[in-house]
C-alpha angles and dihedrals in degrees: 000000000000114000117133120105099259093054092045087051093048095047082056095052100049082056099045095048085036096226091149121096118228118197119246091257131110082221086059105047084049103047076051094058093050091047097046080053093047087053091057095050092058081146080063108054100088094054095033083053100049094049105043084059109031113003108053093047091047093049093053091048082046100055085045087065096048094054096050085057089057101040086071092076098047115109092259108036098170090057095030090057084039086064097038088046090054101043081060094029089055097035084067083050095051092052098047085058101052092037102052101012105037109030094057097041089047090030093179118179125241110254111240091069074075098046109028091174087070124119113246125183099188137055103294093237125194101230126109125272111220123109096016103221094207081064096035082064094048094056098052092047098051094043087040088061100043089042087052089051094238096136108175083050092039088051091046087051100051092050091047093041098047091044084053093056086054103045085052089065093038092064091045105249095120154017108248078241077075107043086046094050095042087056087042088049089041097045095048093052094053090044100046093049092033098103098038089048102041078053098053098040094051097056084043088061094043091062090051087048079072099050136058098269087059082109079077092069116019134044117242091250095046088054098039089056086052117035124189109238100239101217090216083057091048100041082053096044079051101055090040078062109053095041088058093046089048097053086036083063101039092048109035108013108118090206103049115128101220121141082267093063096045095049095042089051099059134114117254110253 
């Protein structure tokens, strides 16, 4: 990571006297704005790089947990942590795709193999650059969240995610052909599984609801204001029943039909 004075000059001279070639691409000219703007924010580069590899990612994990712990309030909390589980659930699965499918079929080099002059605040890694997966995680969060219905996260997310696919070409990893492709990857994974998934996942957590771990995904008072009828406790309500119903009828039926009816029944001699 370049930041002292002389590098940053020298950055700035290489753009001003354009000897640096950009490819013949909109992506390119592009990816060259950000990253002339990214040479004039040198104030900015700590925070842009940490957040463009670690602290983008971990806000929007963050604000997925926080929705899951809301989601056990909501009027169906089986269905309602369905959706969360799967917005985080689909979002691994995105990536997956874009990481080990996609990359490798596309393998797209990072730009600044094209542009070597470029400032770059992160490792220069060898791997390719499209879909960005950063970006690819972005997109499924922010479409999981809508889709859950879960709008001031939703909201929160949008505005975190899309500032992560630009800090991603602000520090130079990838073209903002990338960081589009990788919301649109990541969008279209958690859309297309979305109503197989949300189906499995809440039976799934209404079978949880019966057992000891149903604080995961309900809320005591929810719980408490629907209780799930336990059959042991049933079978044993049942037989409680019947034997009173039997002594009740042995005892204080007036038409049993015990030795102490009948002989209380007869005619006198």
């Amino acid at each position: 990571m370049a930041t002292a004075p002389s590098l940053v000059h020298a950055s700035l001279a290489d753009v001003t006297a354009r000897t640096v070639r950009i490819p013949d691409s909109v992506d390119a000219h592009w990816y060259w704005d950000v990253n002339r703007f990214a040479v004039h924010t040198a104030w900015a580069h700590g925070f842009m790089a940490f957040y463009a590899h670690f602290g983008g990612v971990g806000l929007l994990a963050l604000v997925l947990l926080w929705a899951w712990w809301a989601a056990r309030s909501r009027p169906e909390p089986a269905r309602a942590v369905g959706t969360i589980l799967w917005a985080a659930g689909g979002t691994v699965v995105a990536w997956l795709i874009a990481h080990f499918i996609m990359k490798p079929l596309i393998a797209r080099p990072r730009p600044y193999f094209a542009m070597p002059k470029a400032e770059v605040l992160l490792h220069r890694t060898t791997g390719y650059s499209f879909p960005s997966g950063h970006a690819t995680v972005a997109g499924a969060v922010i479409l999981g969240l809508w889709l859950a219905r879960d709008r001031v996260r939703a909201i929160i997310a949008t505005v975190l995610g899309l500032f992560l696919a630009f800090a991603r070409v602000y520090a130079g990893m990838h073209y903002p052909g990338d960081v589009a492709g990788g919301l649109v990857v990541g969008a279209i994974v958690m859309v297309l599984l979305w109503k197989p998934a949300v189906a499995a996942l809440s039976r799934f957590d209404g079978l949880l609801l019966e057992t000891p771990l149903a604080p995961l995904v309900a809320v005591t008072s929810w719980r408490r204001a629907h209780p799930v009828p336990s059959p042991a406790g049933s079978s044993a309500s049942a037989t409680a029943a019947g034997g009173t119903v039997a002594s009740g009828g042995s005892s204080g039926d007036p038409l049993s039909s015990g030795p102490e009816r009948s002989q209380a029944g007869a005619p006198p001699p």
